[in-house]
N, C-alpha and C positions, 0 to 999 in steps of 0.2 A: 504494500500500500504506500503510494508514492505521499513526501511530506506536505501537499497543497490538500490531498485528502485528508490526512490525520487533523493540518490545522481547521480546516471547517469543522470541523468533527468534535472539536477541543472547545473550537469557540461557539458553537452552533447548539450545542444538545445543551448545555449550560440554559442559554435561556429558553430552551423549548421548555424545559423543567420546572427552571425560575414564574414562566408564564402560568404550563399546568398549574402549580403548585399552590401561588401565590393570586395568583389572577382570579376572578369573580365570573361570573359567566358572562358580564357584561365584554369585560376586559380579553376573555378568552376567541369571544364573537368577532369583536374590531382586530385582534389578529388575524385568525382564518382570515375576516375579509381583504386585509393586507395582502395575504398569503394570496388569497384566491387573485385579486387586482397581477400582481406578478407573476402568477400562472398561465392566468387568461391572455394577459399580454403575449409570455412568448407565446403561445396556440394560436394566437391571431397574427403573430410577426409569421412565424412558419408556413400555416396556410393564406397567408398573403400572396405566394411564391403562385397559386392556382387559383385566386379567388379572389373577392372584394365584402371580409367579413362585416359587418355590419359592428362595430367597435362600441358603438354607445352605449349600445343595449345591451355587451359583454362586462362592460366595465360597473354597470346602474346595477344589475345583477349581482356582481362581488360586491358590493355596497350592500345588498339586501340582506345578505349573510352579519351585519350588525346589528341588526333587529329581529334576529329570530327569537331573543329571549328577552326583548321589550314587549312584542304583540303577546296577549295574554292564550295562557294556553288552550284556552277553549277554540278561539278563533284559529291558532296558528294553523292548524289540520286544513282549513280550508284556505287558506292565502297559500299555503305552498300548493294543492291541489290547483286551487285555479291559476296558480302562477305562471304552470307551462302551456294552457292552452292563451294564458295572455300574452306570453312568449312568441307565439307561433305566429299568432291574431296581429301581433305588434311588426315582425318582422316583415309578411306579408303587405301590410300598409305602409311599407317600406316600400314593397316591391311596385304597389301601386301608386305610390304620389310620384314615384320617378319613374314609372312605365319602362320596368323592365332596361333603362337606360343605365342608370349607375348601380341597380341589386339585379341581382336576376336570380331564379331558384337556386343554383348552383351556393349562390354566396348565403342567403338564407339556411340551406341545410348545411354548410359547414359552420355558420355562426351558432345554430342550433344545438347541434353536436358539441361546439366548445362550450359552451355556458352549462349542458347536461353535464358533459365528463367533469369540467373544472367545477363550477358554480354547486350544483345538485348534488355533487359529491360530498364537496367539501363539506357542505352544509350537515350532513351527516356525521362531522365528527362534533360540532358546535350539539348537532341533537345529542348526542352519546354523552358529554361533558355535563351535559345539563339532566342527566339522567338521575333518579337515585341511586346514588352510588358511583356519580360520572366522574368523580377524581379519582376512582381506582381502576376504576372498567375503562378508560380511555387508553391506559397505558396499554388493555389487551392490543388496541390496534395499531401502537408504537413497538411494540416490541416483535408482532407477529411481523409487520412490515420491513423494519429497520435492521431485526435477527434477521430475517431472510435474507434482504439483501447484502446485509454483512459477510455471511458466513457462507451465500450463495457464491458471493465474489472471490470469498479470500480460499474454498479449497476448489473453486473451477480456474483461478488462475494456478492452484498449486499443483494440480490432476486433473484438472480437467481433459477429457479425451474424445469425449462423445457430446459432439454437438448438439444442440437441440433446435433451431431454426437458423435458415438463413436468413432470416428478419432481422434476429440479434447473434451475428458469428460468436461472440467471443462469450458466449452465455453456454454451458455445457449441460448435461444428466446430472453428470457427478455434481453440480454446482446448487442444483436444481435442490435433488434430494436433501444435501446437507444443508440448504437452506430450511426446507421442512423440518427436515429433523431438529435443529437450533431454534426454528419457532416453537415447537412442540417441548423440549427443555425449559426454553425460558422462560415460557408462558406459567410451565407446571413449577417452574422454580420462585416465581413469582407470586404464583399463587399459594405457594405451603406458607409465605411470610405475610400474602395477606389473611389467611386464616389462621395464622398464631398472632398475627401482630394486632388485628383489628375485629378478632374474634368471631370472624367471619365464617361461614358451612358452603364455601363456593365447589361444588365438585369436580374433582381429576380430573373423571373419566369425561364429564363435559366439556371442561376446558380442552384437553386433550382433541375431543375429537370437530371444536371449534377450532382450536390453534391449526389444524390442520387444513382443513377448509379455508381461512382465511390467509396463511402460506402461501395454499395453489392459488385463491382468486389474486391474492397481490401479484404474483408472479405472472399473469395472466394481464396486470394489468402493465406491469413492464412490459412487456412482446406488445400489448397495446403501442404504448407510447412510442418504443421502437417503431413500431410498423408505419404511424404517424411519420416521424421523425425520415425515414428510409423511403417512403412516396414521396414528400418533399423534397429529399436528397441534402440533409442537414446533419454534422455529429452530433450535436446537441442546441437546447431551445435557446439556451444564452450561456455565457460563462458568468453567471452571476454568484454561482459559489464554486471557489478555486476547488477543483478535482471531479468535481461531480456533475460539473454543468450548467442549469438552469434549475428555477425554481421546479419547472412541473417533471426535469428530471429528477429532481432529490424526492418529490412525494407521488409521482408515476402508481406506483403499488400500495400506498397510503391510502390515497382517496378511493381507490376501485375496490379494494378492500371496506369501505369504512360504511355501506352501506349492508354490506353483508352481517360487519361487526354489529351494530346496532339492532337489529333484526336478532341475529344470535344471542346479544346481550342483555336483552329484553325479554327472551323467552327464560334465560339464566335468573 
């Protein structure tokens, strides 16, 4: 692991922590939408290279994401529901005040798809956070995502043999597995100290077979971003953190994961 990686890494997980930890759900909100604003960005600098995404309404979107835990919860269910058919409705009025001249479908269904993957995603870890018990349960889908990609990277560079897509060359089996199995570890290692530390009945064999599930789907959502990234003909969405890339390459497998997690977390 080259030393531009290690130092994000030193300086970067500090405040992700700091934030968790210490931050309110208010405070936790207006990050993601930070986060989300610097995602969206590169997903609309990339598919710029084939398209004319519609920016406004990418960006007004990551703003939204700071009022998920202002609007009261009875209503929220319904404002994210009709959000995406106002989504669609909005874009399309797009397509029609400029007759197809400056939008055209093309650019609507990829501005669609960024705001889904970055916006709608993300927004599911702000739900998870806010959850009962969202300062312990959030870490499941920091650790399932960030083990995986850890340990995915560090023994597919040391053994890796066996490719697993031309999509992403340098991504292996061997790389793959030992990323599961490291979520699966850390998850269960994490969870024996929350059930001694905070007296908590969270079980194994549940975790166990969520940490798993949520593993592959991050991992699935890397080859996403990849495959994104590889149509466009891009190494990465920005170099905005030394070694790693771009915002939406450091959480690629975070957000695609983070709707599954909350779903899982919920029924836990």
């Amino acid at each position: 692991m080259d030393m531009k990686r290690i130092t994000s890494i030193l300086l970067g997980f500090p405040i992700v922590v700091l934030i968790l930890l210490i931050g309110n759900k208010i405070v936790v909100d207006i990050a993601l939408s930070i986060i989300a604003i610097f995602a969206i960005d590169e997903y609309f600098n990339a598919v710029s290279k084939v398209s004319q995404p519609v920016k406004w309404l990418g960006y007004l979107s990551c703003i939204s994401i700071a009022f998920v835990h202002i609007i009261p919860e009875d209503y929220l269910r319904y404002v994210v529901t009709l959000s995406v058919p106002a989504i669609l409705i909005l874009l399309f009025i797009q397509i029609i005040i400029t007759d197809m001249e400056k939008t055209n479908f093309k650019d609507i269904a990829y501005t669609f798809i960024g705001i889904f993957y970055v916006v709608f995603f993300i927004m599911f870890i702000a739900f998870t956070n806010g959850m009962k018990h969202g300062k312990i349960y959030i870490w499941y889908l920091l650790i399932a995502a960030w083990g995986t990609d850890t340990f995915a990277y560090l023994v597919g560079k040391s053994i890796g043999k066996h490719k697993f897509s031309k999509i992403s060359p340098k991504k292996s089996i061997e790389g793959s597995i030992a990323g599961t199995l490291a979520a699966l570890i850390l998850t269960l290692i994490y969870t024996y100290f929350v059930n001694v530390i905070r007296g908590m009945d969270i079980s194994y064999i549940y975790v166990s077979g969520m940490s798993i599930i949520l593993s592959l789907v991050g991992q699935i959502g890397d080859f996403s971003a990849s495959a994104i990234k590889r149509y466009v003909d891009i190494k990465d969405y920005s170099n905005l953190i030394p070694g790693h890339g771009g915002m939406l390459d450091r959480i690629d497998s975070l957000i695609f994961l983070a709707p599954f997690a909350y779903v899982l977390l919920s029924i836990m």
